[in-house]
Every structure is written in C-alpha cells, then in structure tokens.
C-alpha positions in Angstrom: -10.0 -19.0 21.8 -10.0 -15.4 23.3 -9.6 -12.5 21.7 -6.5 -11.8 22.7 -5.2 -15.3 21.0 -7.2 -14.6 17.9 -5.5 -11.2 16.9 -1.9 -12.7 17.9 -2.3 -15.1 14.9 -3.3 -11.8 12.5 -0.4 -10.1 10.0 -1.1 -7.1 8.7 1.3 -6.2 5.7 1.6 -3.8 2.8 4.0 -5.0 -0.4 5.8 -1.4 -1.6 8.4 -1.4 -4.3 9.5 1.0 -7.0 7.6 0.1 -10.1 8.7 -2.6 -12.0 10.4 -4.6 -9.0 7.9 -7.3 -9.3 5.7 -6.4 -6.6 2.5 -8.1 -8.5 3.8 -11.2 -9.2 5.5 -11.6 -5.2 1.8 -10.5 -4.3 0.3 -13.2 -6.4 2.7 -16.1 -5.2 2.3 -15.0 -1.4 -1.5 -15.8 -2.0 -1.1 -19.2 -4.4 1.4 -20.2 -1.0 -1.7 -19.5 0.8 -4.1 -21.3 -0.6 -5.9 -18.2 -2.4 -5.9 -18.6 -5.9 -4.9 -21.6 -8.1 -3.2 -19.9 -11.0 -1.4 -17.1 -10.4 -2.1 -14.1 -13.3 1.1 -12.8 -15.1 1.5 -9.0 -15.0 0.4 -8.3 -18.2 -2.4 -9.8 -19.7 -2.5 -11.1 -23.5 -4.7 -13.4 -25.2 -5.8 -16.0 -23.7 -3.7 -15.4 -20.7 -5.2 -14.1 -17.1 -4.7 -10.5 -15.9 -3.1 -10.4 -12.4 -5.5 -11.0 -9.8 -4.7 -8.3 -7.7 -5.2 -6.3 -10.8 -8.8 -5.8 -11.0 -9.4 -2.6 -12.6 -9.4 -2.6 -16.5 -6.8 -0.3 -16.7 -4.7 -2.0 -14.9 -5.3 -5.4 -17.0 -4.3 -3.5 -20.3 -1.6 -1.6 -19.0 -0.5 -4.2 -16.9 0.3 -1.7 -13.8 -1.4 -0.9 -10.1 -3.5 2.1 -10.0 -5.1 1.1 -6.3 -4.3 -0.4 -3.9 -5.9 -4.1 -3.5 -6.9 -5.9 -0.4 -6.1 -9.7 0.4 -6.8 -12.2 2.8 -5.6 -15.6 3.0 -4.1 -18.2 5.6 -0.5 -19.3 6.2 0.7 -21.7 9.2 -2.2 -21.3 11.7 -2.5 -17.2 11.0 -4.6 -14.8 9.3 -2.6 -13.1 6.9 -3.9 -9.3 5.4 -2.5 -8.3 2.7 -2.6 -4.4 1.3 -1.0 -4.4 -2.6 -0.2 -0.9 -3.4 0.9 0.9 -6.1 4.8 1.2 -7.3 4.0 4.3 -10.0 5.0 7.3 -8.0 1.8 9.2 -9.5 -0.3 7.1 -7.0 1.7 7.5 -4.3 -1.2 9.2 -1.9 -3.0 6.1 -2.6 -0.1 4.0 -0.5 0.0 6.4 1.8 -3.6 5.7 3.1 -2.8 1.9 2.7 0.0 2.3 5.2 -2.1 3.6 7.8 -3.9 0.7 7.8 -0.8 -2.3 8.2 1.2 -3.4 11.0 4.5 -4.1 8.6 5.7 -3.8 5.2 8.1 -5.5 3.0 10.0 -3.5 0.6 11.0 -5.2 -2.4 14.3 -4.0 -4.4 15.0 -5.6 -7.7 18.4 -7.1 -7.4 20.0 -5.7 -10.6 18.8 -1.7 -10.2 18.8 -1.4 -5.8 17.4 1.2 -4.3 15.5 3.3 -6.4 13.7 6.9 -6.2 9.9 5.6 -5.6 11.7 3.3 -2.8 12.7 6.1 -1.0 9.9 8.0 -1.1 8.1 5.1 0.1 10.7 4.3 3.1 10.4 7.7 4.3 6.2 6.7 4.8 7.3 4.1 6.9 9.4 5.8 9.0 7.1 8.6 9.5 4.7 6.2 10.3 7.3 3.4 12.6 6.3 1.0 10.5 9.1 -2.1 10.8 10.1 -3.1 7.4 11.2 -6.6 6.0 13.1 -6.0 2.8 13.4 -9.0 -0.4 15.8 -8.6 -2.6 14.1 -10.0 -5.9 15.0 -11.1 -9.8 17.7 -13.5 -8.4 17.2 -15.8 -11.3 18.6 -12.6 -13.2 22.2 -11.0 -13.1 21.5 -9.3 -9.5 24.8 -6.9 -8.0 26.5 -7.9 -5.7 25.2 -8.5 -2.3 27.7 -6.5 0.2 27.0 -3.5 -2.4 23.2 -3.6 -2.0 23.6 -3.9 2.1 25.8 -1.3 1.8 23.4 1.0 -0.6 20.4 -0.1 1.2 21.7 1.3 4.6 23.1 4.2 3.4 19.6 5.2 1.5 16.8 3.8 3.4 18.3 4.1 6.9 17.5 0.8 9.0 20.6 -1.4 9.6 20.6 -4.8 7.4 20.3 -7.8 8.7 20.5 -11.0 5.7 18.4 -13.8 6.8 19.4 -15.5 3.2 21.9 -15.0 0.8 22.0 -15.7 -2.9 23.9 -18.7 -4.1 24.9 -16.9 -7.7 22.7 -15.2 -9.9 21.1 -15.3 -13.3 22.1 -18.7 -15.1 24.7 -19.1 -12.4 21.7 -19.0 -9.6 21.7 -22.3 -7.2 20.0 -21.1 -4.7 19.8 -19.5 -1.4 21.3 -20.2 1.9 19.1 -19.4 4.7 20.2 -18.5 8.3 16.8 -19.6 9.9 17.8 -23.3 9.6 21.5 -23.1 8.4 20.2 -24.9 4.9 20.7 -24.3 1.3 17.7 -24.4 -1.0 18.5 -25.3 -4.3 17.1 -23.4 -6.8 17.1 -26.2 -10.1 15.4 -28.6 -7.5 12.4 -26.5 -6.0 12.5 -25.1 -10.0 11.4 -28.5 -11.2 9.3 -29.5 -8.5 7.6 -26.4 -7.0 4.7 -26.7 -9.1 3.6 -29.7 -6.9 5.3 -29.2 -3.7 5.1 -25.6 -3.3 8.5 -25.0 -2.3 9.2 -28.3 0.0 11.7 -30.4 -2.2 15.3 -28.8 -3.0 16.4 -28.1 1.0 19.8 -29.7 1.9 20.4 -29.3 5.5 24.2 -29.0 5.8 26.7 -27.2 7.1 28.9 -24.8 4.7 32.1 -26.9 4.7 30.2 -30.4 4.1 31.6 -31.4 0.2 28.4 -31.9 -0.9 27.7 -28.1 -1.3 30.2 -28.5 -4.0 28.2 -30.9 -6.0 24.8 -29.3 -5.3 26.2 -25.6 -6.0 29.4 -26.2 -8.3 32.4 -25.8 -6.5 33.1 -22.0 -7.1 29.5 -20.9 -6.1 30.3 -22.8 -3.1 33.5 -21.5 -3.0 31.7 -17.8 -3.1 29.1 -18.6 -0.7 31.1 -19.7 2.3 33.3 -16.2 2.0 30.1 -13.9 1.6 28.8 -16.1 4.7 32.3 -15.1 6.5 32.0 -11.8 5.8 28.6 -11.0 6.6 28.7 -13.0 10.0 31.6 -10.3 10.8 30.5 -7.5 9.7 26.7 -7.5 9.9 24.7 -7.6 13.5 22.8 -10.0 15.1 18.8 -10.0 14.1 17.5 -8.5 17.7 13.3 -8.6 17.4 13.0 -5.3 19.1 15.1 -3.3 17.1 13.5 -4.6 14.1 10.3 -3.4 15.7 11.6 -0.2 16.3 12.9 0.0 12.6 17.0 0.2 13.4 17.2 -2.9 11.5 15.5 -4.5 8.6 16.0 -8.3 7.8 16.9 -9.2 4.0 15.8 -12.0 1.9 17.0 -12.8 -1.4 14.8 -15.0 -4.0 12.9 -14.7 -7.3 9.3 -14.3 -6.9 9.1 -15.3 -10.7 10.0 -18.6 -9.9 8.5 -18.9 -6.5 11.7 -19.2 -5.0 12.5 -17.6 -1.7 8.9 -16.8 -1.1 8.3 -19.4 1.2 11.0 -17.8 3.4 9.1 -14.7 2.8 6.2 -16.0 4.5 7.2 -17.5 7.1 9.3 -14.4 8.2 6.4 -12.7 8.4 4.9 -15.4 11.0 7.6 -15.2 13.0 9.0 -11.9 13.1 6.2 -8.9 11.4 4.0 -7.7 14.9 0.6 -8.8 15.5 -2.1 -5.4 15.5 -1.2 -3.5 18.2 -2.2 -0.5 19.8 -3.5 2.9 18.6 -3.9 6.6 19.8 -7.0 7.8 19.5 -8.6 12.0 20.5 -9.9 10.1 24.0 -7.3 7.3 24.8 -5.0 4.3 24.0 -7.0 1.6 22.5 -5.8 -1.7 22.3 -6.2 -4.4 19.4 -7.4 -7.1 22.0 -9.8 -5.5 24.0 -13.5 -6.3 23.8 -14.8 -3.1 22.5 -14.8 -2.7 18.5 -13.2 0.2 16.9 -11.9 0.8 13.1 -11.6 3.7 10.4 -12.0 3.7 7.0 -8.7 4.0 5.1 -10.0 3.6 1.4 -13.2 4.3 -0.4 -13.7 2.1 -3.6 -16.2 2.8 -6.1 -17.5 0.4 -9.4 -15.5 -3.0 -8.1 -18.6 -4.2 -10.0 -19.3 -2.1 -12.4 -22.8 -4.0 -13.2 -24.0 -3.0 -9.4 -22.7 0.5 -9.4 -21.6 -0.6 -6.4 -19.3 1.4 -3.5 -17.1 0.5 -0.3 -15.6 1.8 2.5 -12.8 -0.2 3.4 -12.4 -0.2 7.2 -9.3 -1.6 9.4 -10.2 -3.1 12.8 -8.6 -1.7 15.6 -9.9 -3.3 18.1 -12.6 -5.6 19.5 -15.1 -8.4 17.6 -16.8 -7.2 14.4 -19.9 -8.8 13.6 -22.2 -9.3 10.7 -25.4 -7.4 11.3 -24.4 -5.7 14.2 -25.0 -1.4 14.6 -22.1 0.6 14.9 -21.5 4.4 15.5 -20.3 6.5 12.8 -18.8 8.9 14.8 -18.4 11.7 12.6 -22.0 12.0 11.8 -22.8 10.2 15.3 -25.3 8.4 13.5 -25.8 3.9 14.3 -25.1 2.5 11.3 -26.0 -1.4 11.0 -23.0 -3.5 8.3 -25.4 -6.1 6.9 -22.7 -7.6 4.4 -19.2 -6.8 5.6 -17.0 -9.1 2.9 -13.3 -10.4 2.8 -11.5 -9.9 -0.7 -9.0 -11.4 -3.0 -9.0 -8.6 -5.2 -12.5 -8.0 -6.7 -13.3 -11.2 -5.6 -15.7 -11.2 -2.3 -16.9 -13.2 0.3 -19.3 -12.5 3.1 -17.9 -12.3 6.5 -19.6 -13.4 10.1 -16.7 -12.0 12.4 -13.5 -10.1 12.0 -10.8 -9.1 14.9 -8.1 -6.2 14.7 -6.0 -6.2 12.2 -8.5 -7.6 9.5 -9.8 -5.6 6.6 -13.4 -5.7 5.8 -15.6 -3.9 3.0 -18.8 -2.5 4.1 -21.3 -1.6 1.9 -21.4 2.4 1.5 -24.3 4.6 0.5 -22.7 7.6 0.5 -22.0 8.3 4.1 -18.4 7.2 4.5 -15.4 9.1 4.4 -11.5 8.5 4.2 -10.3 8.8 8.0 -14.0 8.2 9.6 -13.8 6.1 12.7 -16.3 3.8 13.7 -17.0 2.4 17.1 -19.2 0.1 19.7 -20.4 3.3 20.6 -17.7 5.1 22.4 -17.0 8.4 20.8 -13.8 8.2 20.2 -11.8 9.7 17.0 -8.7 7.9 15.3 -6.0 10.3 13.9 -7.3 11.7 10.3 -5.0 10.6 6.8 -4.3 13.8 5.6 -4.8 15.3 1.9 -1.9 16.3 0.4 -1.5 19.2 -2.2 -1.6 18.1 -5.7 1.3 18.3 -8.4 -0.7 19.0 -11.6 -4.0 20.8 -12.3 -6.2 21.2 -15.3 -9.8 22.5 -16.3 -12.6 19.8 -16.4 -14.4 20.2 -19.6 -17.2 18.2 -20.6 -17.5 16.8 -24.0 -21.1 15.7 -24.0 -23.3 18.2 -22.2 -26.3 16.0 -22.3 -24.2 13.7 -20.1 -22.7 16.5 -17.7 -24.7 15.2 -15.0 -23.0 12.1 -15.2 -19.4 13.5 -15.8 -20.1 15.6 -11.9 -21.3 12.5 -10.3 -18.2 10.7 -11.3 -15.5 13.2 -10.2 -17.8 13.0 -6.9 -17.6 9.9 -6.4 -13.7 9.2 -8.2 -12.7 12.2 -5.5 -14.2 10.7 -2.7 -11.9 7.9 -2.8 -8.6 10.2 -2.5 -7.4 9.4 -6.2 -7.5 12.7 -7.0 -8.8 16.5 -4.9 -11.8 18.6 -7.0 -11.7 22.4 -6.6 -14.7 24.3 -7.6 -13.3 28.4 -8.7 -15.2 31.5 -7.5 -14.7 32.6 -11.0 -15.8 30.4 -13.1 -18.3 27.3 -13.7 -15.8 24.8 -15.0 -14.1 22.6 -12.0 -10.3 22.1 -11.5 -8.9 18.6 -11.2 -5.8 18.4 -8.6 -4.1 14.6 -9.4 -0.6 13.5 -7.4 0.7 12.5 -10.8 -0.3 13.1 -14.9 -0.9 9.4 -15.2 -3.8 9.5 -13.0 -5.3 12.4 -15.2 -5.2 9.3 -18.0 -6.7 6.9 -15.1 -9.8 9.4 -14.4 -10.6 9.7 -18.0 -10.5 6.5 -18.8 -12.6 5.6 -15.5 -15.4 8.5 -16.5 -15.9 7.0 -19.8 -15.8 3.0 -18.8 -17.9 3.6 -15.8 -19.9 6.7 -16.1 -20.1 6.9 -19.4 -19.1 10.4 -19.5 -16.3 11.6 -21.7 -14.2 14.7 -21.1 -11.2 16.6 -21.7 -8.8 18.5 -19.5 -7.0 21.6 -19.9 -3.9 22.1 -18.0 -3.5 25.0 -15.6 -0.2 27.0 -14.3 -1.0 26.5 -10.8 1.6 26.1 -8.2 0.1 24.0 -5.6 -2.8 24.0 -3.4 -2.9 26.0 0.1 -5.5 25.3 2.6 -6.4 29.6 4.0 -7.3 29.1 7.9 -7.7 31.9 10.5 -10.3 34.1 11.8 -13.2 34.3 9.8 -13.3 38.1 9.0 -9.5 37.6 7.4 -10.5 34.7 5.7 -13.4 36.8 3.9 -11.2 39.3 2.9 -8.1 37.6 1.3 -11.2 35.5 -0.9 -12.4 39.1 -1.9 -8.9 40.1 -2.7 -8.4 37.1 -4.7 -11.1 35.7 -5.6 -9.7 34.4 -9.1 -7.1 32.3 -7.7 -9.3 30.9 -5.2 -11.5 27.7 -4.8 -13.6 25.7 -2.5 -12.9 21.8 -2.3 -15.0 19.4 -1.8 -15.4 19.9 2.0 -16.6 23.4 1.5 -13.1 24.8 3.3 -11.2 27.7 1.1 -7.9 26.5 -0.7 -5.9 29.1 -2.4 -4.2 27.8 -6.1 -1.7 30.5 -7.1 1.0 30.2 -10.0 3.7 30.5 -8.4 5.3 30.0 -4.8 5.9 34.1 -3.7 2.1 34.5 -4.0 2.1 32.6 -0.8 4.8 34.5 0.8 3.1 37.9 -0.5 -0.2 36.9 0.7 1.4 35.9 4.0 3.0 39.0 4.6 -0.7 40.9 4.0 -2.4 38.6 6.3 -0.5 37.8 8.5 -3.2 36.3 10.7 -3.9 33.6 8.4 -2.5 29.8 8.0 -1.5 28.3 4.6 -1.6 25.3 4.7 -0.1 22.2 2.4 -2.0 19.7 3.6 -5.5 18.9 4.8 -6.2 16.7 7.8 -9.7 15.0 7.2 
C-alpha cells in the first residue's frame, strides 16, 4: 500500500465540550466501538469502580474531571483513528489549544438539555481560527433534551457554521425511542440496541423503513411517530443539503443526536467521521508547503508530558506527523537545536497505557522519549530544515508567589515547576526583585493541579501567594530601549523561562503609560515559541 493510501485511511480528531457534556464517557465508548478497551471507566471513580481510562492522572481519578489532554489510537472500519481528549474546564483551556494544532477535525459535543454554552464558544472560536471543520453531537438524549429546531437555531446563531442534522431524536428522556438517521433513511430504536448493545455493539434495533410505513407507530408509539415525521418535514425545508466542501470549509457542521451513556448514536458518530472528517492534509511551513503523503518525514511536538509513570520519572514529547514514514530507530533532525536525534522507542497510547511503535504516517501521534531537549512547537524533520508555525503562549489570568514549605526540599520544588512549565500547564516568571518565583496559570483550578502534582510527584510541598498583577506583556524592540524600561521598572519586571523580558504590571494603563515613554518598544500578549 503507498503512502498516499495509508494516510487516506488516518482520522485525526479532537472531542471539545463545555464541561460536564459528557465528553469522557463519548471518548471512552468511541474506543470500546473500536476495539480499545473492554470496559469502559465511569467518570468518576468510587470503590471498587474503574477511573476513566482517558483519565490517567490522579487528580483526575478523584475529582473525576480532565486536566490534560489524552492521546488515543484505535481502529474503526479499515482506518486508523487518533484521537486527542481535551479538557472541558475553561481553566485548561491553553492545554486544548495546543491539542487543536495537532487534529484534522473536531466534534463538538452540546448537552441536549443546556445547548450552547460559554466554554463551547470559546472553544468554537479555536477552530475557526484554526479552519478546523467541526462535526457537532448533541448528547444526554435519554434525558429531557430541548427541543431540536431551538438548538439548530441557537447553535447557528452562536457558533457560526450552518446546521446540517444527519439524525434526529425520536423523543427524549423516558419518552426516547430512538433516532432517525438520514445516512440510510432508518430508525434505530433506542429500547432494542439498549438491551442488546452490550453484545452487539450497536447492530440490533435498526428498522429500515420509510416514515409513513405503520410500523413506526408500533416501534415509536404513535405520537413520537406522529412528531418525528413533522420535525423530518420541517427540517428537509428549511435546513440545506450536507455539501462535503462546505463542511470542509466550516460553513456547515453536521448534527448527530444520541446518548453516549448508553452507547446510542455513537456508532453513527463514528462512522461520520470515516466518511466525512478529512484525512491529514497539508501544512505551511518557514520554507514551503509540505504535504501529508510525501516521502520525506516531518512532525512538531504539540505537548510535553511529564511523570505518565510516575515510578520511571519518565517524560515525552508528543509529536504529530506531518508528513512522510516514521520509523523506529531511525535519526531525525531537531531543528531548533539542529542536532540528529535517533527515537529508539516511539509508542502509541490509550491513555497511560503504551505500546511500542515500528512505523507511523501523517496524522498519527507518537510519544518519543525526551531527555530534556524537546520543546512545545519544535519541528522535526528527515533532515530538511524546515520550521512549522510555533503554538503561541498566551498571557496568564492569575498570578501568585511560589513559596516553599520545606527548604531542604527546594531543589525539588524548582525542578518540578521546570519540568510542570515546560509542558505549557502553566508560564514561570523569575522577578529582578526578588528570589521567590511567580506562577502565571490560565485558570485558579490549575494553581490546585500544580500543588497537588509537586507533592504527589516531586515530593515537594508549597504554598502560593496571590499577586495583583494584570497580565503578562512580552517588551520587544531595540536592545538599548529594552535595557532602559527594565531599569525603570525593574520591580514589575521578570524573565520567563526563555530568558526574554515580560513586563507584569497591576493594572492595564501601565501598559499604555509605558507605551507612550517608549514608544519604540512592542508589548506583547502573547509569545510565539
């Protein structure tokens, strides 16, 4: 098979939901459909019930949310599907950022009952800064959802793409019969595949007829079926046809409904993603256009993971290909540091769980083993010195002192905001004025995340103090301008981790003062690695 046939049959696709929409549990079914895992892990773990596989992290287990983003692989209909789970809690928001650099598609998932809410927004706007086509699954059908038309109407007013339903709910909550997919013109009874799923993974419970056939009556009840044919009338009429470009150009966004609770509508899910989510495709580079089926490999690391086993102290790089073959063993050029690096034991993931890797082709997500060398937004190649756009570093929300509790186990407390840092959870800022660092997180929850992460795997307890800063500005410009603004105010400035200058004032008309003294200098929000 060449490449070009190989990467056709890969999917690249980020799950992003406000939290709470049950973006876990569709993650965990997507990879039971798959073949993955067995057993699927409820959300939130009690005795002698299984955490969420996707949810590795301790943290996560006990307070049964996602604080990373998790990596899956897993096979579905003759193609490779890649699966990025991100985080729904709006404090870890950067963190889904840097996994939508590295995916093809996404599907958003909207809980049925609440619609669009304020992380989902946030989240669209990503994707549409990015062109990344979105598949949308309306879940919690087995619950009291609203109603349909008010959902396509909300979502296209506050997302933006134009809806196209590819199923529609038959009912909801105790009323919920099922789903009538466009795909096949079929209804899919929801008590049938409820009964029998467990076996058949989704198979029994489809009744191929067409709306006005009297059996719907029996199957749904006759004023579900009653309900069913008018929504059908009405969103024929006043919904457009599903057009594949358009979709790929994100003017329109297909709609699922189904209840990942119950597995129902997942398989639909899936197969959607076969059939209509792109294959890898191309990406600009500093040099050129590289394409995902040429022969020459080329990938960037997107997310830097440290402790996945906490016995081994271990640390990756996560890298999406771009293009080419990868192969175990081979050397590779770093191109940042232009050093060869050789990837001895590239591995696939189900969460935590690993496996070593012989090959991988565009679109696949590998962890490589990282000593310290790797960086978010690092680009590695054949050997071509080539550069793939950096993920940017955004300015933090919050701020607070780092101070140690232990000082006999300082040593370890600075190693771990090193290494926590490196992997973009958080931005550390070291002050001219002082010795004690500053702590920059997106959101206060991950302040909670950090410390508990520095005492679980470093061993090194501390405390923070909040600070009245503003936000953090990134001072660029000529080098003698530069030297003086430090000098002039050197206690509200810091040096992050890169050694560049980042000025943290209290308040927002620092900035414009500051501007108007130097007016030769940049101050910028964000930082492109």
């Amino acid at each position: 098979m060449s490449i070009s046939e190989i990467v056709a049959r890969r999917r690249t696709f980020a799950i992003i939901s406000h939290p709470d929409a049950g973006k876990t549990t569709l993650t965990e079914k997507l990879l039971w459909y798959g073949g993955a895992i067995h057993e699927a892990g409820m959300v939130r773990a009690k005795k002698g019930r299984k955490a969420a596989t996707s949810d590795w992290m301790k943290i996560e287990q006990q307070r049964g949310i996602s604080v990373t983003s998790s990596v899956m692989s897993f096979p579905h209909d003759g193609h490779h599907m890649n699966l990025v789970d991100t985080p729904g809690h709006e404090d870890f928001c950067e963190d889904t950022f840097r996994a939508l650099a590295a995916v093809d598609s996404a599907v958003i998932l909207i809980d049925g009952a609440k619609g669009v809410e304020p992380q989902t927004l946030k989240l669209m706007d990503v994707c549409r800064l990015r062109r990344t086509p979105v598949i949308t699954f309306v879940n919690k059908c087995d619950r009291d959802i609203r109603d349909p038309l008010e959902l396509f109407d909300e979502i296209e007013k506050m997302l933006g793409p134009k809806v196209v339903p590819m199923t529609l709910p038959v009912g909801s909550g105790v009323s919920f019969k099922g789903v009538y997919s466009f795909f096949d013109e079929s209804f899919h009874s929801f008590a049938e595949h409820d009964s029998e799923a467990s076996d058949q993974k989704g198979t029994t419970g489809i009744y191929k007829m067409d709306l006005a056939d009297s059996k719907l009556d029996d199957l749904a009840g006759e004023r579900e079926a009653r309900n069913i044919r008018d929504l059908t009338e009405l969103v024929s009429g006043a919904c457009e046809p599903f057009d594949l470009q358009r979709y790929l150009d994100q003017d329109i966004t297909p709609v699922f409904f189904g209840s990942a609770m119950h597995n129902f509508g997942v398989k639909h899910l899936l197969d959607a993603l076969v059939r209509l989510a792109p294959a890898p495709g191309s990406r600009e580079s500093d040099k050129r256009t590289v394409m995902a089926d040429e022969d020459k490999f080329t990938g960037f690391v997107f997310k830097i993971q440290a402790n996945m086993d906490p016995k081994h102290r271990d640390r990756l790089a996560f890298v999406r290909v771009c293009s080419g073959k990868f192969l175990r063993g081979e050397k590779v050029l770093h191109v940042r540091s232009g050093r060869e690096v050789r990837l001895a034991s590239p591995t696939t993931f189900v969460a935590q769980d690993r496996s070593l890797v012989d090959e991988a082709f565009s679109g696949d997500i590998v962890g490589i083993h990282d000593p310290g060398m790797f960086a978010i937004g690092d680009t590695l190649t054949g050997g071509e010195k080539l550069q793939y756009e950096g993920i940017p570093e955004f300015s933090p929300e919050h701020f607070a002192r780092v101070l140690s509790i232990n000082p006999l186990r300082t040593k370890q407390l600075l190693k771990g905001l090193e290494q926590l840092t490196q992997e973009g959870a958080a931005q550390i800022f070291q002050p001219f004025s002082g010795p004690h660092q500053v702590l920059g997180v997106v959101g206060r929850l991950q302040f909670e995340v950090i410390q508990f992460r520095l005492s679980e795997e470093y061993q090194a307890e501390c405390r923070f103090e909040p600070l009245s800063i503003w936000q953090a500005r990134w001072v660029t410009g000529p080098e003698k301008d530069v030297q003086a603004f430090r000098e002039a105010n050197l206690f509200d400035c810091s040096m992050d981790r890169h050694g560049d200058l980042v000025y943290l004032p209290t308040h927002e008309f620092k900035v414009r003062l500051q501007q108007e003294k130097f007016p030769t200098l940049e101050f910028r929000g964000a930082r492109k690695n």
